[in-house]
DSSP file (Angstrom, degrees, kcal/mol; ACC not computed):
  #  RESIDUE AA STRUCTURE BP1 BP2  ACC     N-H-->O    O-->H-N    N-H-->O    O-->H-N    TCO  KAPPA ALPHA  PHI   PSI    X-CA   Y-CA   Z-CA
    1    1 A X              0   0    0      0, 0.0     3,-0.1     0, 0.0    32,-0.1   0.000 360.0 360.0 360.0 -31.0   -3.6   -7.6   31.9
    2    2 A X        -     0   0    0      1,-0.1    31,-0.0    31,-0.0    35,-0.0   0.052 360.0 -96.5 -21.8 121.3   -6.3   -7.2   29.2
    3    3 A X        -     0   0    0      1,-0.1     2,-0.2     3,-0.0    -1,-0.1  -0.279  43.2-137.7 -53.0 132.2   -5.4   -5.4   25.7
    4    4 A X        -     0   0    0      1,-0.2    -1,-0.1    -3,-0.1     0, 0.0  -0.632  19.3-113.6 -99.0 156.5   -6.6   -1.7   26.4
    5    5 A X  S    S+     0   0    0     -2,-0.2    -1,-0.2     1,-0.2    -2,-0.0   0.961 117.7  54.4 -62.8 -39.1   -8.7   -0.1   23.0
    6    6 A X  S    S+     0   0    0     -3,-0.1    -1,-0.2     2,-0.1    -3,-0.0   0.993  89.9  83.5 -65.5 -39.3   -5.5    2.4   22.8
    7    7 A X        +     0   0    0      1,-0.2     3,-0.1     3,-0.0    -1,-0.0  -0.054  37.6 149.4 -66.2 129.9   -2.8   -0.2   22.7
    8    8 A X        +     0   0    0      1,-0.3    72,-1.8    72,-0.1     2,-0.8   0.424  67.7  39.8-136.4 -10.2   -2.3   -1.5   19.4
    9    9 A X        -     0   0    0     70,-0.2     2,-0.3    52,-0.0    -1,-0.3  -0.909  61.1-176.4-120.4 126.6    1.8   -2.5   19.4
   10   10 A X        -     0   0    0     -2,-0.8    68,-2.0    -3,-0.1     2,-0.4  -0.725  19.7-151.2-150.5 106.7    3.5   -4.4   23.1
   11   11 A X  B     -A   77   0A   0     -2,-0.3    66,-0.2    66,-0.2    16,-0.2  -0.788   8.6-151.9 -15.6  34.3    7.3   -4.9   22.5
   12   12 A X        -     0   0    0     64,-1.3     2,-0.3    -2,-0.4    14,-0.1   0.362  18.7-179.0 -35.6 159.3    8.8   -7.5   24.2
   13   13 A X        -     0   0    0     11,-0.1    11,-2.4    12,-0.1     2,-0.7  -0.865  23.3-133.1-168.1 127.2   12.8   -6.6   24.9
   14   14 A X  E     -E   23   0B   0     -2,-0.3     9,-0.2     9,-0.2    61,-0.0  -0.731  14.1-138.9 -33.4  88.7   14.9   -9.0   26.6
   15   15 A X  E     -E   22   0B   0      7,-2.8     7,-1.7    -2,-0.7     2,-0.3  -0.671   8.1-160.0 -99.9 149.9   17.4   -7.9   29.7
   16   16 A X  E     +E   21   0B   0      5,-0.2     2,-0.2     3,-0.0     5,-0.2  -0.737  30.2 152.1-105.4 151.2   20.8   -9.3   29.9
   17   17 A X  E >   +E   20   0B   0      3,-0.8     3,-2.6    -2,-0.3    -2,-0.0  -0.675  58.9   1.8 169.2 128.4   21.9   -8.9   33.3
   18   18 A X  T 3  S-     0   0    0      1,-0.3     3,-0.1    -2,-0.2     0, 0.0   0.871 129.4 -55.3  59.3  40.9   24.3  -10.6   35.7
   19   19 A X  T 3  S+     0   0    0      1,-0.2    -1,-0.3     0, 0.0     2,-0.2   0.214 121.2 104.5  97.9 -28.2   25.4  -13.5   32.5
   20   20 A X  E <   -E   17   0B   0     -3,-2.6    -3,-0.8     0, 0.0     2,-0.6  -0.640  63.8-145.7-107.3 145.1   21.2  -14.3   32.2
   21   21 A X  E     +E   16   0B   0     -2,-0.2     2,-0.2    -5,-0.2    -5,-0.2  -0.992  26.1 176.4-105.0 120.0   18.4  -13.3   29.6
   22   22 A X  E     -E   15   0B   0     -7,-1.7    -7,-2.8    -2,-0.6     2,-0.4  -0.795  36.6 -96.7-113.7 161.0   15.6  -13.0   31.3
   23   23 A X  E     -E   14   0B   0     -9,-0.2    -9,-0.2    -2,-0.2     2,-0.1  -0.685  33.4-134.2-103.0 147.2   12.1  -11.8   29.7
   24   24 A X     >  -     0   0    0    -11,-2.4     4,-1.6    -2,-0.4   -11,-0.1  -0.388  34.9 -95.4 -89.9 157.3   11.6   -8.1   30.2
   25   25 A X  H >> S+     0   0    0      1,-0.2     3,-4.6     2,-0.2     4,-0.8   0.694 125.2  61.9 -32.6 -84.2    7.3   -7.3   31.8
   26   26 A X  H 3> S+     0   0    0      1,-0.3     4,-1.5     2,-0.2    -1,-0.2   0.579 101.5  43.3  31.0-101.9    6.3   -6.7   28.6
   27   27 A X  H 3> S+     0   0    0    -14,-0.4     4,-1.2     1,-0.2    -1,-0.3   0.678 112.8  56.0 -68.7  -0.8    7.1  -10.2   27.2
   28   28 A X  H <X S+     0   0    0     -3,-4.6     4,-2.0    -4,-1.6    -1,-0.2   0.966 108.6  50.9 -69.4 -60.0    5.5  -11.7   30.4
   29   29 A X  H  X S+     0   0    0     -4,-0.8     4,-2.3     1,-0.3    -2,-0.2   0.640 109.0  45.3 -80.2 -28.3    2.7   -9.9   29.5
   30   30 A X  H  X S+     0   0    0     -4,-1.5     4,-1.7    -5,-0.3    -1,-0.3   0.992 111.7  49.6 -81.6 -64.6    2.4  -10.9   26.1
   31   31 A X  H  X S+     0   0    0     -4,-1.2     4,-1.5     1,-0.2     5,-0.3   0.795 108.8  53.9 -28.5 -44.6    3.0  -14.7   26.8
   32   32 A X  H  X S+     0   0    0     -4,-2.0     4,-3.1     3,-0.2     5,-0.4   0.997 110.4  52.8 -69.6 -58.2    0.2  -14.6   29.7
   33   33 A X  H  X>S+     0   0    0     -4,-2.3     5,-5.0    -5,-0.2     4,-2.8   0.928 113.6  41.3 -22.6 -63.5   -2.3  -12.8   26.5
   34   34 A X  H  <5S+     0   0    0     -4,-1.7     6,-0.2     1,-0.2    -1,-0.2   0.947 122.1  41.2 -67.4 -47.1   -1.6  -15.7   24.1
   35   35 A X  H  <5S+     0   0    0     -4,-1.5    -1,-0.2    -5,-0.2    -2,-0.2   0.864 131.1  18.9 -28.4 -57.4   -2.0  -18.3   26.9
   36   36 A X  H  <5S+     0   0    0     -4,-3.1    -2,-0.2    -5,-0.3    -3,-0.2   0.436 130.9  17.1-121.7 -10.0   -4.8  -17.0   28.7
   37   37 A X  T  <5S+     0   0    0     -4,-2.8    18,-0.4    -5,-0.4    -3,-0.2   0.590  96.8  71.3-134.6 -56.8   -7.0  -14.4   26.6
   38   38 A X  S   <S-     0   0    0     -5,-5.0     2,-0.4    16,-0.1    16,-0.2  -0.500  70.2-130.2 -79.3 178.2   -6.5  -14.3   22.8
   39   39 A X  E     -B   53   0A   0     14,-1.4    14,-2.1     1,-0.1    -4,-0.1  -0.941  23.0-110.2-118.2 127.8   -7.7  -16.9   20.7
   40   40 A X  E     +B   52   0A   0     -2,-0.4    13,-0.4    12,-0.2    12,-0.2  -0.274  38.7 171.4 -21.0 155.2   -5.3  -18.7   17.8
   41   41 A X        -     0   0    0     10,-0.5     2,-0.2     1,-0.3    11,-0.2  -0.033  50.9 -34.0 -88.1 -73.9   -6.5  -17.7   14.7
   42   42 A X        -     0   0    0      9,-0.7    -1,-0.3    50,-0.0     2,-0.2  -0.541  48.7-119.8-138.7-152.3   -4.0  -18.9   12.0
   43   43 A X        -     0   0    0      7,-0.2     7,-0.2    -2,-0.2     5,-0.1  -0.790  32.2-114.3-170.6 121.4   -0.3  -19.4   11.5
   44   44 A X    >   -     0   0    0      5,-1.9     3,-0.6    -2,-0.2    46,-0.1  -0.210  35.4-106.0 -57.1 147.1    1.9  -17.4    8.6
   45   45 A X  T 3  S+     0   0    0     44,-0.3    -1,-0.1     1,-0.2    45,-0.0   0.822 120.7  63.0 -48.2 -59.8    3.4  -19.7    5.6
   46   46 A X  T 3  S-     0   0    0      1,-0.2    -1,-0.2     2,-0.0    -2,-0.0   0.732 104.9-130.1 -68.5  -7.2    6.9  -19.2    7.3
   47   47 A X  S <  S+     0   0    0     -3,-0.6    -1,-0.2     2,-0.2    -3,-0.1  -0.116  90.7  88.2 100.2 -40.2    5.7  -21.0   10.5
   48   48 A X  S    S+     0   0    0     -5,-0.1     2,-0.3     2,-0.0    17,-0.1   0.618  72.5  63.7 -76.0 -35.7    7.1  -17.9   12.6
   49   49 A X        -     0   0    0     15,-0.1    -5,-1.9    -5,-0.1     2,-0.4  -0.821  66.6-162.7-117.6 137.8    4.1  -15.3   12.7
   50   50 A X  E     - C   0  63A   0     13,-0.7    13,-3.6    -2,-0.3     2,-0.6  -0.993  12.3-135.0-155.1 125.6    1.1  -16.4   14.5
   51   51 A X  E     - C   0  62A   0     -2,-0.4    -9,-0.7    11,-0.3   -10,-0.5  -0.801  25.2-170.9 -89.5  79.1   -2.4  -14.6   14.0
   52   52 A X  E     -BC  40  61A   0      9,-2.8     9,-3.8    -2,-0.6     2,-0.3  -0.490  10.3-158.1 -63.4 139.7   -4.5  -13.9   17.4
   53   53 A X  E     -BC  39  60A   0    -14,-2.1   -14,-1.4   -13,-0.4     2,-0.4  -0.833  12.8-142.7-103.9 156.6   -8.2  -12.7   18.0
   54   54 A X        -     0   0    0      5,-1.3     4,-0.4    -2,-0.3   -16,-0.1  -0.798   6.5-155.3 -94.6 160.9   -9.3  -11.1   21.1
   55   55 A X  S    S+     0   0    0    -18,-0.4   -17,-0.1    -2,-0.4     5,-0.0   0.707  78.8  64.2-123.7   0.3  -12.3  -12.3   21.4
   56   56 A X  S    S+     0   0    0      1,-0.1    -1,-0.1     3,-0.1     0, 0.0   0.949 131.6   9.1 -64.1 -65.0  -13.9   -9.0   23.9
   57   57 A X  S    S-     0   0    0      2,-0.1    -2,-0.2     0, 0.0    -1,-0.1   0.121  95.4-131.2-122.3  29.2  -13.5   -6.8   21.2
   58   58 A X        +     0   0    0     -4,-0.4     2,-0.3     1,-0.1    -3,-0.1   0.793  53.5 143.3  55.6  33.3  -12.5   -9.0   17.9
   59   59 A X        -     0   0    0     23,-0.0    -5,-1.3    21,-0.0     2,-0.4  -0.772  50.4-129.2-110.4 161.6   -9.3   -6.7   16.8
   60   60 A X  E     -C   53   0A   0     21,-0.5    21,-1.7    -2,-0.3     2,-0.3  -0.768  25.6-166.9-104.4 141.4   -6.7   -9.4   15.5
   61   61 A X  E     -C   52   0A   0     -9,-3.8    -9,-2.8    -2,-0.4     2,-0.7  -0.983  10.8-139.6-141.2 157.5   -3.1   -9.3   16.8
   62   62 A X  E     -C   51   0A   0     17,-0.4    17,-1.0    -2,-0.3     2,-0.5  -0.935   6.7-138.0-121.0 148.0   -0.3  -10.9   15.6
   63   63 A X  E     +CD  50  78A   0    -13,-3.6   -13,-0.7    -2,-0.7     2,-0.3  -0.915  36.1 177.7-114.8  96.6    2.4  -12.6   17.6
   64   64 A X  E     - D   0  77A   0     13,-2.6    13,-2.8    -2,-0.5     2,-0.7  -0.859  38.7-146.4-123.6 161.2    6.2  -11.7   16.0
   65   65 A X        +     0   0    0     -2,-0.3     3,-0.2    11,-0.2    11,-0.1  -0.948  24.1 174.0-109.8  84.4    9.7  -12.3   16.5
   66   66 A X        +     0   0    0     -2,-0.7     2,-1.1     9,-0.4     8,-0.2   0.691  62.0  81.1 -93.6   0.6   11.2   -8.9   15.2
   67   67 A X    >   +     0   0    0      6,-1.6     3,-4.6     8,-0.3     6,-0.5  -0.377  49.7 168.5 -91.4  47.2   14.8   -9.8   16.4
   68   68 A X  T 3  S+     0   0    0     -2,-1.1     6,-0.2     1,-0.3    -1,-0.2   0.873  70.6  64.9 -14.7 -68.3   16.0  -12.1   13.6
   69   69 A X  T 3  S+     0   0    0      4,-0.1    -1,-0.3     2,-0.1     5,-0.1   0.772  93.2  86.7 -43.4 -23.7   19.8  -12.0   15.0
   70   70 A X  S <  S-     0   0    0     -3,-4.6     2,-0.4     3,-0.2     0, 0.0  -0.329  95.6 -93.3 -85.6-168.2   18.7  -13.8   18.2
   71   71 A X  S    S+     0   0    0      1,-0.1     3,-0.4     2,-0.1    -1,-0.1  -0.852 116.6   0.7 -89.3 119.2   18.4  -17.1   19.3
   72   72 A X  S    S-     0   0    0     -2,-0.4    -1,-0.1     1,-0.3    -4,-0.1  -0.111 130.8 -61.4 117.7 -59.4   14.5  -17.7   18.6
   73   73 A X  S    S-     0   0    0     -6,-0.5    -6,-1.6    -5,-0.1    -1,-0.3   0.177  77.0-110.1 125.7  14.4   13.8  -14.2   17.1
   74   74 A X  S    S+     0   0    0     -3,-0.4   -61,-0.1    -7,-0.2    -6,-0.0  -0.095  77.4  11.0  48.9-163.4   14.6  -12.8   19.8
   75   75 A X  S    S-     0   0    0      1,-0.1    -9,-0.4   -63,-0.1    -8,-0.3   0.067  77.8-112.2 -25.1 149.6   11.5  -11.0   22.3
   76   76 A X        -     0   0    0    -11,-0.1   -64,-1.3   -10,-0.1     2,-0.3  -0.727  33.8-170.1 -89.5 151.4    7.9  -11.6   21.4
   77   77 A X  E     -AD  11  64A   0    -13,-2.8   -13,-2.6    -2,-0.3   -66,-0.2  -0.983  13.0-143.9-148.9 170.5    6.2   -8.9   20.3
   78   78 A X  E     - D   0  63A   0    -68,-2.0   -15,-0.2    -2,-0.3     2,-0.2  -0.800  16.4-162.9-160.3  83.0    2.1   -8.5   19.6
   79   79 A X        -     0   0    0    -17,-1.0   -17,-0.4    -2,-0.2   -70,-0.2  -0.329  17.9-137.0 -53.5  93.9    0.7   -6.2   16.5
   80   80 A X        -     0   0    0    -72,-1.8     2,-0.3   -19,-0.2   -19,-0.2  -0.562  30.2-169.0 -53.1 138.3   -2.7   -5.0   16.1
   81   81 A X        -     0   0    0    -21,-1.7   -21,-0.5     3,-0.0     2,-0.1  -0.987  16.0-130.3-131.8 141.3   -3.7   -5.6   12.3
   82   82 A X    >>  -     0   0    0     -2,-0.3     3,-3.4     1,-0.1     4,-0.6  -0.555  39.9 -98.3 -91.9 151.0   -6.8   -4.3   10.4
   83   83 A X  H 3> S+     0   0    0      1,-0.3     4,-3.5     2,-0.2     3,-0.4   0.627 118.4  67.5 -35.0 -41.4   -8.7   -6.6    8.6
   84   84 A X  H 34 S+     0   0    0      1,-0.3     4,-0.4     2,-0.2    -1,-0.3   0.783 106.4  45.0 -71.9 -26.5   -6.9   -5.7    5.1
   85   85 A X  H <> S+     0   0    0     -3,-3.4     4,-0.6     2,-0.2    -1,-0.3   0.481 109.6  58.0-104.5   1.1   -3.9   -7.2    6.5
   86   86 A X  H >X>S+     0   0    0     -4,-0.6     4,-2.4    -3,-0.4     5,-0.8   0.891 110.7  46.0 -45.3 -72.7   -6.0  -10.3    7.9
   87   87 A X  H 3<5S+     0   0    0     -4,-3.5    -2,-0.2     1,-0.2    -3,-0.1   0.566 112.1  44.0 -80.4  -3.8   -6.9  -11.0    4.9
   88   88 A X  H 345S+     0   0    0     -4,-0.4    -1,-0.2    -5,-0.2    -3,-0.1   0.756 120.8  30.4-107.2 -12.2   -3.8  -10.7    2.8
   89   89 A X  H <<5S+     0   0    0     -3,-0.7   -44,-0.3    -4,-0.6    -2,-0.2   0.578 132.7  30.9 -87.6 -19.6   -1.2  -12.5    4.8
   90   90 A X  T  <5S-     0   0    0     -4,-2.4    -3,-0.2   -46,-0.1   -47,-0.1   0.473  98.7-129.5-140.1  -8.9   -3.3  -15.1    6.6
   91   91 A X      < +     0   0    0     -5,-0.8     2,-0.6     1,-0.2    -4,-0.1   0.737  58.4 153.3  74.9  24.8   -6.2  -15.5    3.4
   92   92 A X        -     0   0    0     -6,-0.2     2,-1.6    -9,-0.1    -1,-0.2  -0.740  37.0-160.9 -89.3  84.5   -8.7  -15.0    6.0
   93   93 A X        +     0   0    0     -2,-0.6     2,-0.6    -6,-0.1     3,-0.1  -0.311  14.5 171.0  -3.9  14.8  -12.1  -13.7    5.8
   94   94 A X        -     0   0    0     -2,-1.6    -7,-0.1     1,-0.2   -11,-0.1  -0.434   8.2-177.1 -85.8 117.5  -14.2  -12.4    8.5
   95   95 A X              0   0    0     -2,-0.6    -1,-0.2     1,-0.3    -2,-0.0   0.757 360.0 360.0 -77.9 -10.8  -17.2  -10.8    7.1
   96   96 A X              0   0    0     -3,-0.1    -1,-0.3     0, 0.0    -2,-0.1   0.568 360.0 360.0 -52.2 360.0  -18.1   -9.8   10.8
């Protein structure tokens, strides 16, 4: 269940099925990450976007809600971001 060095975007998608939303692997997979593996970092100005480290190999990921139109944001979904975009949304530093 670990973030692999290639993967740098996981999608979350919703299924509808039989009347129900249920969360598709994916968003399991991301909710078990944030839970159980990355570390918090920060939390974006709109409250909504939420700044992860891994903390095996230090890459920052960010935790969004690209589905505006839903209830929620819809799906989670979970961004690799390079340091230049640490440190202009989230005014974070790491000199590491």
């Amino acid at each position: 269940m670990d973030l692999k060095k290639e993967e740098t975007k996981l999608i979350g998608k919703w299924i509808f099925q039989d009347g129900e939303v249920t969360a598709d692997s994916t968003s399991k997979r991301i909710n078990f990450l944030k839970d159980n593996s990355l570390v918090k970092v920060a939390t974006s100005e709109s409250g909504w976007d939420v700044l992860y480290q891994d903390p095996k190999d230090k890459r920052y990921w960010e935790l969004v809600y690209q589905e505006s139109e839903l209830q929620g944001g819809g799906a989670p979904s979970l961004i690799n971001l390079d340091k230049d975009s640490v440190i202009a949304k989230y005014s974070i530093n790491d000199s590491k």
